[in-house]
C-alpha positions in Angstrom: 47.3 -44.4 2.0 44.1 -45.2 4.8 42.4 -41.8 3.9 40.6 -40.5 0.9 42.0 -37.7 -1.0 40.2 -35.4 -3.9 41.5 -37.5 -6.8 41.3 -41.5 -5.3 39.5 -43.6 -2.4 42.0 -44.6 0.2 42.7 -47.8 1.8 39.8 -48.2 4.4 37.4 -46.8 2.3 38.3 -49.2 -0.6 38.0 -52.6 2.1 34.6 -50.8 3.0 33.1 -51.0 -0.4 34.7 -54.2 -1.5 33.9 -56.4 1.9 30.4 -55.1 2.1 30.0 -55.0 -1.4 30.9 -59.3 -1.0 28.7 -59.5 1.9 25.7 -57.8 0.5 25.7 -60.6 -2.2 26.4 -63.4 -0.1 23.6 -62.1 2.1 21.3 -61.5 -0.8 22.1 -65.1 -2.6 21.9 -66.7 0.7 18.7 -65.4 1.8 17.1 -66.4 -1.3 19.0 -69.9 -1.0 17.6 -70.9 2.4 13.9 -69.5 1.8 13.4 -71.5 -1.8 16.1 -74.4 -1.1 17.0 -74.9 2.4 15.0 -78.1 3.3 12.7 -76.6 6.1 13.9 -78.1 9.5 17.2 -76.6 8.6 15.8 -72.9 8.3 15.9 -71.8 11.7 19.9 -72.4 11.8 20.4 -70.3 8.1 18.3 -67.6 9.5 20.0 -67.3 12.6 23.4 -67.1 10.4 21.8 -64.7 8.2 21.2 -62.5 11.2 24.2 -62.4 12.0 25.8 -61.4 9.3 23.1 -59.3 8.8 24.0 -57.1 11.9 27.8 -57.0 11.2 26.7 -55.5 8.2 24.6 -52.8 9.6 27.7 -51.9 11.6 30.3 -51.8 9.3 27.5 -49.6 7.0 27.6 -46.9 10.0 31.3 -46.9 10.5 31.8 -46.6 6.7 29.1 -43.4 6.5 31.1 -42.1 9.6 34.5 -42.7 7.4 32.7 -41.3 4.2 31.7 -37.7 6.1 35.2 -37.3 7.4 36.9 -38.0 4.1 36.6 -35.8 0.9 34.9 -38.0 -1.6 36.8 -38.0 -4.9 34.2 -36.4 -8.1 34.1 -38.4 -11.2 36.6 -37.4 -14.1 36.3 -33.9 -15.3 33.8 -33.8 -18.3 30.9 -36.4 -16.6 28.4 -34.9 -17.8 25.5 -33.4 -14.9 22.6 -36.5 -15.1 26.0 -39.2 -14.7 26.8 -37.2 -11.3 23.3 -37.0 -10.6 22.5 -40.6 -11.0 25.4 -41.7 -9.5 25.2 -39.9 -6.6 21.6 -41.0 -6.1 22.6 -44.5 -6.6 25.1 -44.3 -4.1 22.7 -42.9 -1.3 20.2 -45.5 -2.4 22.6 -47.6 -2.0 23.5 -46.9 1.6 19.7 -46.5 2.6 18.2 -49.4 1.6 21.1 -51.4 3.1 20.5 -50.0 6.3 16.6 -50.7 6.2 16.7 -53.9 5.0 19.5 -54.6 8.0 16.9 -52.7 10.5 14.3 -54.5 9.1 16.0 -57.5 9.7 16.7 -56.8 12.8 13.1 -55.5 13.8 11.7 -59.3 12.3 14.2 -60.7 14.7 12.9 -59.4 17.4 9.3 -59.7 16.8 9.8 -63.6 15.6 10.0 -66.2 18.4 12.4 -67.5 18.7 14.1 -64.4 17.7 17.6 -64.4 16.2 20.1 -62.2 19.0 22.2 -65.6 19.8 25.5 -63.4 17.4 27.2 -66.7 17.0 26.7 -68.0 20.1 28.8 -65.3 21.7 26.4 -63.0 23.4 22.4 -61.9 22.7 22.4 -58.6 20.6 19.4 -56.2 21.9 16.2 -56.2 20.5 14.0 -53.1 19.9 11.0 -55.2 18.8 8.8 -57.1 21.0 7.5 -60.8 20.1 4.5 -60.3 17.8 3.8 -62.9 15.3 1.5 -60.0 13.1 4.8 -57.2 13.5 7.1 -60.2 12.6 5.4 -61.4 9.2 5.1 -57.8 8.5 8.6 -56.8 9.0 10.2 -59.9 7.2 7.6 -59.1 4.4 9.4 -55.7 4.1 12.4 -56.9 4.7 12.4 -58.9 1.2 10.9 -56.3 -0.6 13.7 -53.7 0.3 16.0 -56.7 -0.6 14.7 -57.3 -4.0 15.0 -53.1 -4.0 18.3 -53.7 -2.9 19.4 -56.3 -5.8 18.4 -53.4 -8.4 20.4 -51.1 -7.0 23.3 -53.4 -6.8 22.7 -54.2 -10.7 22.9 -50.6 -11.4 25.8 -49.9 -9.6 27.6 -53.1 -11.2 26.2 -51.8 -14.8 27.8 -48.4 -14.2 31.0 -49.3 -13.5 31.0 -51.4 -16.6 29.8 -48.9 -18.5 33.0 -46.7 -16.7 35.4 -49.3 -17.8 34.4 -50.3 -21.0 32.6 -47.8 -22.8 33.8 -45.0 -21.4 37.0 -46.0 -20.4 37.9 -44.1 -17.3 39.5 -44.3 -14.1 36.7 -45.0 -11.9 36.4 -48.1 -11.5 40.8 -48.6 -11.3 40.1 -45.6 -8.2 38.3 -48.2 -6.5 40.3 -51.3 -7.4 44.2 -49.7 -6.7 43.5 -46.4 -5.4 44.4 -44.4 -8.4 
């Protein structure tokens, strides 16, 4: 089944969260890798890559918050008590946010760096809504790892719920997003 229904997350809603959910930590891990590893000559290439990936990201988030307010969104098992919903449903958001802003902010570094990063794999340029500005660029890449490192948290938390789901609590939430149930 593609769609969501009140009691499980359908097919495309599932590849959303599991494809992004990989991304986002290849993204994070990489980021990290070729600003404290990458030998330095070699940086321009990663972060080109990185942009990349960085705006197919920030595309499939929008599509997948467009497929999230024209699906029902299952609830969490009867009985979850009111701070669980509360928390998770803050995490969630969180979640989606400061995905998005650390993709703008990506985006808005790209732009203000020169050269920038809109070559998307050597296919076409992808606009820019900054303009070159050595200052704006600093300042937006600066940001742009903060909201990552904002980002990782919430990834940590998310990933320590659903254990917590599975193993001490030992519902279905986590199997709804595996197989659908």
């Amino acid at each position: 089944m593609l769609r969501n229904t009140m009691s499980s997350w359908g097919g495309l809603a599932r590849a959303f969260h599991w494809i992004l959910g990989v991304a986002i930590i290849f993204m994070l891990a990489y980021g990290w890798w070729f600003n404290h590893i990458a030998p330095r000559p070699v940086r321009f290439f990663h972060r080109s890559i990185h942009a990349d990936i960085g705006y197919m990201i920030l595309l499939l988030m929008a599509i997948r918050l467009i497929w999230r307010a024209i699906n029902p969104v299952p609830p969490l098992p009867a009985g979850s008590p009111l701070w669980e919903r509360a928390l998770a449903k803050a995490n969630h958001w969180a979640l989606y946010v400061i995905t998005m802003l650390v993709a703008v902010l990506g985006w808005a570094h790209s732009g203000a760096h020169k050269p920038d990063y809109a070559d998307f794999f050597g296919l076409f340029r992808v606009p820019q809504f900054t303009v070159t500005n050595k200052a704006n660029a600093d300042l937006y890449e600066d940001w742009h790892i903060y909201a990552a490192y904002l980002l990782i948290a919430l990834v940590v938390i998310h990933l320590l719920a659903a254990m917590y789901h599975r193993v001490v609590r030992k519902d279905a939430v986590v199997m709804r997003m595996l197989r659908g149930e």
